[in-house]
N, C-alpha and C positions, 0 to 999 in steps of 0.2 A: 410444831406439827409438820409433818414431812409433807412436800409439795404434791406427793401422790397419792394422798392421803383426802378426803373428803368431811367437812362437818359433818356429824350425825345429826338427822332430825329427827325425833324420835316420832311416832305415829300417835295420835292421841286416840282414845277409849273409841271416838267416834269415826276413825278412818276403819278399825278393825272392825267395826257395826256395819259396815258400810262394807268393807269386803264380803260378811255372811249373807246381804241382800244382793250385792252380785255373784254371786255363787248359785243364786236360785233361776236364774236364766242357762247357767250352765250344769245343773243338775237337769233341766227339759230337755233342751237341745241334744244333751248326750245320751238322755235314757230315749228320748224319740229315733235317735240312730240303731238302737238296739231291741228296745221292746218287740217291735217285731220278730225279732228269732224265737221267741216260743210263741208269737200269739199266730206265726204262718203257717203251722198246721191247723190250727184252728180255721184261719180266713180262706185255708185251700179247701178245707171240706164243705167248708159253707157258702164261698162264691165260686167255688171250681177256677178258680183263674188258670192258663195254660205256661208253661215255665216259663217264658217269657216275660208275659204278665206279673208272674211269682217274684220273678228279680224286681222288675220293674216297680212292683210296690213296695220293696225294700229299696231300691236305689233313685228313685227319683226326688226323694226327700234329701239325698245327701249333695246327688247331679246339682241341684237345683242353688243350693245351699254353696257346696263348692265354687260355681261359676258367677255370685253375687257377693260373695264376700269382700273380695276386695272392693267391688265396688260402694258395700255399704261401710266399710270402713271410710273409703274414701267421703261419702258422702256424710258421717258421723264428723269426722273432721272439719268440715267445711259448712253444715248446718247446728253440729251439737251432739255428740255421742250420748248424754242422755237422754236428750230426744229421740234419737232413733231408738235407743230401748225402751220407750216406753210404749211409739207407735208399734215396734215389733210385738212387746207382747203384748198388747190390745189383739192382733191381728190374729197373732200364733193362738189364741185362746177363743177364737170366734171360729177358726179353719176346724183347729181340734174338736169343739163339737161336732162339725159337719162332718169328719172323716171318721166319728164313731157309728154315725149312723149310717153309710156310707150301700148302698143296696148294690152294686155291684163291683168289680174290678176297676171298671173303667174310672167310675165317681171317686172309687179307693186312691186310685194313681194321681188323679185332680186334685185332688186334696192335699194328695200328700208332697204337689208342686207346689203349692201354695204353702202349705206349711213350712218349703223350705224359703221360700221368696221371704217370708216373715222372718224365720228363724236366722237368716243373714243378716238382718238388722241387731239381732240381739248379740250374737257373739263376739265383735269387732268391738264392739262398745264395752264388754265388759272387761277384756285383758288390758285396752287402753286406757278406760277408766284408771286402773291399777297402777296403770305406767304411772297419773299426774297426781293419785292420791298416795301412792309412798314414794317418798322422794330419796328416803336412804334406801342404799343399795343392799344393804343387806336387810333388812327387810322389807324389801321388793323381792329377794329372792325367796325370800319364805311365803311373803302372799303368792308370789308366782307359782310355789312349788303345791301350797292348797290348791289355789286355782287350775294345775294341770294334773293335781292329783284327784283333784273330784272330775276334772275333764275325763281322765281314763276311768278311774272307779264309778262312774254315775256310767258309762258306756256298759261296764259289767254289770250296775245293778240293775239297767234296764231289762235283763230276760228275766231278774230277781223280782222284780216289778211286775212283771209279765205273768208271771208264775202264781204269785201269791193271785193277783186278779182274776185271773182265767180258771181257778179254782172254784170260784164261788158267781162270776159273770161271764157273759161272751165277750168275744174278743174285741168289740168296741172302746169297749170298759180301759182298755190299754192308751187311749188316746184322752182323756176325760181327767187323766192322772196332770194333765195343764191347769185346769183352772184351779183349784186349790194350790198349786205352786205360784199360778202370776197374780193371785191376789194379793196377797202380803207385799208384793215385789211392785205391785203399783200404787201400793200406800204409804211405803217404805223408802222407793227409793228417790223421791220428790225432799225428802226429810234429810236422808243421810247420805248422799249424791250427791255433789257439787257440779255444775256443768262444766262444761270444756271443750275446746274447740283448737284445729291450728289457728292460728294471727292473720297468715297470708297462704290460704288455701289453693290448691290450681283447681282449674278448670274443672266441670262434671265432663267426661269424656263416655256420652253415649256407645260411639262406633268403637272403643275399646271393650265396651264389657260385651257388646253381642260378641266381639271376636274373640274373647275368653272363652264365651260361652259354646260359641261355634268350632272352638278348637278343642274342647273336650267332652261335651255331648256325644259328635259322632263317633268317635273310638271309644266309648266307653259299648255305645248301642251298634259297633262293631262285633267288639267282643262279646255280647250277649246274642247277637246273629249267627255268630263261629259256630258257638253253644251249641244254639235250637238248631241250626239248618247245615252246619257245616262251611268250609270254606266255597265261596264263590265271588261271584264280581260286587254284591253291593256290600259282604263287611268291609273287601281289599278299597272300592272307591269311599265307604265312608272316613279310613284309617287315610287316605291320600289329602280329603278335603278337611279332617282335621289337623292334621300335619301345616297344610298351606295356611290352616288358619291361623293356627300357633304361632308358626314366622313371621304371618304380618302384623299379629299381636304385638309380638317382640319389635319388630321394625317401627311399626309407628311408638309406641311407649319410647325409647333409643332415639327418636326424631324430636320427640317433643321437649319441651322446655322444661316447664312441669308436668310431671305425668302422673296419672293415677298411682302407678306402682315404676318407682326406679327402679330399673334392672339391673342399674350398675351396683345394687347392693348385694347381687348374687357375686358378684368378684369378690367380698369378702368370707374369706373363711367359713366366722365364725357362723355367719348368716345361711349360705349357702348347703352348709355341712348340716348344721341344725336340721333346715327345713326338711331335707333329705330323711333324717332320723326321724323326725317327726311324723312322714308322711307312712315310714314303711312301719313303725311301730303300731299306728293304728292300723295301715292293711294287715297287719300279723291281728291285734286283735281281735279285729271285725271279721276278720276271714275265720278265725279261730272259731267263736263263735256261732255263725254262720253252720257250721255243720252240729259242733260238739251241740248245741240244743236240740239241734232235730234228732239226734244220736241218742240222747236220754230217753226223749220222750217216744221216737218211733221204732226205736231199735231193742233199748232196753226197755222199751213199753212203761218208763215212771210218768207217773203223774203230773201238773205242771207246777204241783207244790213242793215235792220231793226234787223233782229237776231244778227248781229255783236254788233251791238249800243248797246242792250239789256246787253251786257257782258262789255258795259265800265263803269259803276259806280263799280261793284267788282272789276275791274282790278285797279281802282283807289286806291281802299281800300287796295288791295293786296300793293302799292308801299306806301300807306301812313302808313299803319301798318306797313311793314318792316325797315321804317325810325325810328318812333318815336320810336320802342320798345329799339334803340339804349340809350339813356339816361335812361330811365324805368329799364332799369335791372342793373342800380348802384344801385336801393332803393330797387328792387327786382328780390329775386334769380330768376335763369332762368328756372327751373324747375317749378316752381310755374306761369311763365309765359307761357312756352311751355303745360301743363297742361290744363292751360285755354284757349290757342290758339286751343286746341283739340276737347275742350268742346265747342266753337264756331263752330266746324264745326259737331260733334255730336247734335248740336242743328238745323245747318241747314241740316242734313239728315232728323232730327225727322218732321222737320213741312214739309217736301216735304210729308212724308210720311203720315201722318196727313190728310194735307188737300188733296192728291191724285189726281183724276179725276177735281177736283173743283180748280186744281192752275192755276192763271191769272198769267199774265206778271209780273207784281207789285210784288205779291208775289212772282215769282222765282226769282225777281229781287234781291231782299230783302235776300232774302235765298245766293244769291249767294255773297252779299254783307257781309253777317252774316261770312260765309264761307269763304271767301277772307280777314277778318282783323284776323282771326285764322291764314288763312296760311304762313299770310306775318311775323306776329312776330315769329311762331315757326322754320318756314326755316330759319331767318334771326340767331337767337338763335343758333340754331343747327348745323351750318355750321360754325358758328364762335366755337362751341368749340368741335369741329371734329377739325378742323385746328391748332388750339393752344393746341391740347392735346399732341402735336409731334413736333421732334424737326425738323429745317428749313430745314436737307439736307433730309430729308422724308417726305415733303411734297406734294412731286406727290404721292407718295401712299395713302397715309392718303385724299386728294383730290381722286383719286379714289375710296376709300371708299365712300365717302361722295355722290360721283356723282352715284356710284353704287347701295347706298342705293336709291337716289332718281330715277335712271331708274329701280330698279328692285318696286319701286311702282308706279312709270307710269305704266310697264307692267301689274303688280296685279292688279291695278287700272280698266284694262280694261281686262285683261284677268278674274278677280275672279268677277267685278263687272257686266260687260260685259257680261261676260257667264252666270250670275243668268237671268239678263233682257232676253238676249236669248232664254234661258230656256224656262220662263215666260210667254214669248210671245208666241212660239209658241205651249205650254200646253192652252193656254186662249182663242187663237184668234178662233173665230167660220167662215169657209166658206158659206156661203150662197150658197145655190142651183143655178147651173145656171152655176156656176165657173167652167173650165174645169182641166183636172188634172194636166197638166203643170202649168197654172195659179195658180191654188191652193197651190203649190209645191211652184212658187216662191213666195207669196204671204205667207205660211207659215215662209218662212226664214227670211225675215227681213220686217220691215217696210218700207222701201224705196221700195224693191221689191212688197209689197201691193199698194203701192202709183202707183209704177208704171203699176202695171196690172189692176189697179180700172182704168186709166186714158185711157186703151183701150176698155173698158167695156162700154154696157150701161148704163144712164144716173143713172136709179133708182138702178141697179146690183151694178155698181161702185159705189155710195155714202153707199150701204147699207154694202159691203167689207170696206170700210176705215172706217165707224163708229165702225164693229167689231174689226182692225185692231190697231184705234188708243186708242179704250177701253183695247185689252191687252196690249197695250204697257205702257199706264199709270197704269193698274195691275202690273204688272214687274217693272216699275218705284217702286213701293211703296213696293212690296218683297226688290226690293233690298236697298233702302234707310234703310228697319229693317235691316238688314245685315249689313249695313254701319255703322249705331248708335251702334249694340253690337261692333262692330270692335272699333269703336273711343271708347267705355268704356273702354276697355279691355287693349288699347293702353296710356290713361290718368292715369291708375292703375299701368302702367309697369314705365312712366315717373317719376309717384311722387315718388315712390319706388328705381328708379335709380338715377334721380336726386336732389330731394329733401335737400339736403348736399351737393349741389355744389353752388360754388359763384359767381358769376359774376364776 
């Protein structure tokens, strides 16, 4: 046997049993990042929240989720990764009912911090789990490539989810979809879970996760200030004090012995490059998303069961591309493959952008299918060598990386993507005479808010507010699609450059 070469150990019946029960944490986690794209018109007309608000209950679930991962990976490492999956989804399933009943905005967004506070427990456990139960590498790579193929495809089925719900219940109903998933998962995985831990853990390092936290909070809640109010002094000081806090993140972690998260594993390639693709393939998703639901259901006026459908040929592609790209990157580098995974979804911002006002079904269909075999090969790619770039007893960290990189572009996703369309809209939208000034006010803020104040208007008032309505929002669709394509250039240039020398 060649010295470069590895014993196979093959996985027995019960590690593959064992992969399906963690997979049910990250079919939540990812449909909870998403379901809200079709249940937010619903929650806009029923609690009025103001855009602000609107992002806000979309992005605090992922904020929240983002700036804990690393740390709950850390802490899975050093107390028990399945323990901390078992506390998180206890927890993630006690929030979830409270955020379907949820009687205003406020309590909505409470919720939905909590839900990600829990939801960082579960994630980290589940990819590392993976790392110590298959121990050959190539099939590590094939659980890995399931695992970040249901990561992106469960992201897609969550407005699928959304859809079909919201048909027949109110939008609560979209949060409730937890506890029939963590049932099984708390019966199951005590059975077919093995626990695991590092040997010699470092320290819990409190004053690092608030500075994680601190360093990406306020430029996130920068960018959604730009949005609503325009440039002035507190998005530019909140973008300076998270800057400052970013550095001293990095400085203290670089000082310490053992640290939460090594930094010096960003000096490797394959890690570094990875993360990168990982993070901008979900803001390509989530950002995607983010419009094209609202787009079906307020623009082309479809139903939320018809709009679901519309999303299941790309979510197919998403699970078919994250399969096959498994064999494909023995013949070629992954870099080369992730690269073009990018340029697939650079090509489906460009033709939204393109054909603008004038896109049918068909064609966003198309677009999203285009956009869905990019995502599934490059998350599936990326994820697999985030994980193998570290050794087993650091694999909750290094999975937190991985998970961090892709909730901090959910959040960008909708916060930088999110905030142009905002923008957009309401620089574009014209009132028509007639509209009163409250109406006007909510009807500038979002498009569900137009939809809603057109539908207490008269006959000619109301249809001629929704045609100016759903004109700027298809304007702001197409600003922010050109924003999206320099991003994915910009992000294909950093790929080939990092990884281009790395093997499969």
């Amino acid at each position: 046997m060649s010295t470069l070469e590895e014993p196979r150990v093959i996985a027995t019946p019960q590690r593959w049993a064992a992969l399906a029960v963690l997979m049910l944490p990250v079919l939540l986690v990812s449909i909870d990042n998403t379901v809200l794209s079709f249940a937010l018109p619903h929650i806009a007309r029923d609690l009025l929240p103001s855009a602000a608000a609107q992002l806000w209950i979309v992005d605090a679930y992922p904020l929240v989720l983002a700036g804990l991962l690393v740390a709950m990976g850390n802490l899975g490492d050093r107390y028990g990764r399945r323990r901390m999956l078992m506390i998180g989804s206890v927890g993630f399933g006690v929030v979830s009912i409270v955020a379907a009943f949820a009687p205003d905005a406020t309590w909505l967004i409470a919720a939905r911090v909590l839900l990600g506070f829990f939801g960082a427990m579960l994630m980290p456990s589940t990819l590392s789990l993976l790392r110590t139960i298959f121990t050959d590498r190539r099939e590590r790579r094939l659980a890995i490539a399931i695992w970040a193929t249901g990561f992106s495809a469960d992201s897609a089925i969550g407005p699928i989810v959304g859809g079909l719900l919201l048909e027949n219940f109110w939008w609560g109903s979209t949060f409730l979809v937890a506890v029939p998933v963590l049932l099984p998962l708390l019966i199951l995985a005590p059975i077919l879970v093995r626990e695991s831990k590092d040997p010699s853990p470092g320290p819990f390092d409190l004053p690092s996760i608030l500075l994680s936290m601190a360093a990406l909070a306020p430029i996130v809640y920068a960018i959604k200030s730009f949005a609503t109010e325009g440039l002035g002094v507190l998005p530019v000081a909140l973008v300076l004090v998270g800057v400052a806090a970013g550095v001293l993140f990095v400085r203290r972690l670089l000082g310490r012995e053992n640290p939460m998260l090594d930094m010096k594993l960003f000096r490797v390639p394959a890690f570094s490059g990875a993360v990168v693709v990982n993070l901008v393939s979900v803001f390509s998703l989530v950002g995607f998303l983010f419009f094209l639901t609202q787009h079906l259901q307020l623009v082309l006026a479809m139903t939320p069961f018809d709009a679901a459908m519309a999303l299941v040929p790309g979510t197919v592609v998403i699970i078919v591309a994250g399969l096959l790209v498994v064999p494909l990157v023995r013949r070629i580098r992954p870099g080369f493959i992730m690269a073009g995974g990018l340029a697939l979804s650079l090509g489906a911002y460009a033709s939204i952008a393109l054909i603008g006002a004038d896109a049918t079904i068909v064609s966003l269909i198309v677009a999203f299918c285009v956009l869905g075999a990019g995502i599934g090969a490059a998350e599936t790619l990326s994820n697999d060598l985030i994980i193998s770039s570290v050794p087993s007893a650091k694999a909750g960290a290094a999975s937190g990386v991985s998970e961090t990189a892709y909730e901090i572009g959910a959040v960008l996703g909708t916060a930088v993507l999110g905030s142009i369309l905002a923008a957009s809209y309401r620089t574009s939208i014209v009132i028509p005479d007639g509209v009163g000034g409250a109406d006007a006010s909510a009807a500038k803020e979002t498009l569900g808010g137009a939809v809603e104040v057109a539908s207490t208007l008269p006959d000619d008032l109301g249809e001629r507010l929704l045609e100016s309505a759903r004109a700027a929002f298809d304007f702001g669709v197409v600003t922010t699609s050109w924003v999206a394509v320099a991003l994915m250039a910009v992000a294909i240039t950093v790929t080939l450059v990092t990884l281009r020398k790395v093997r499969g």
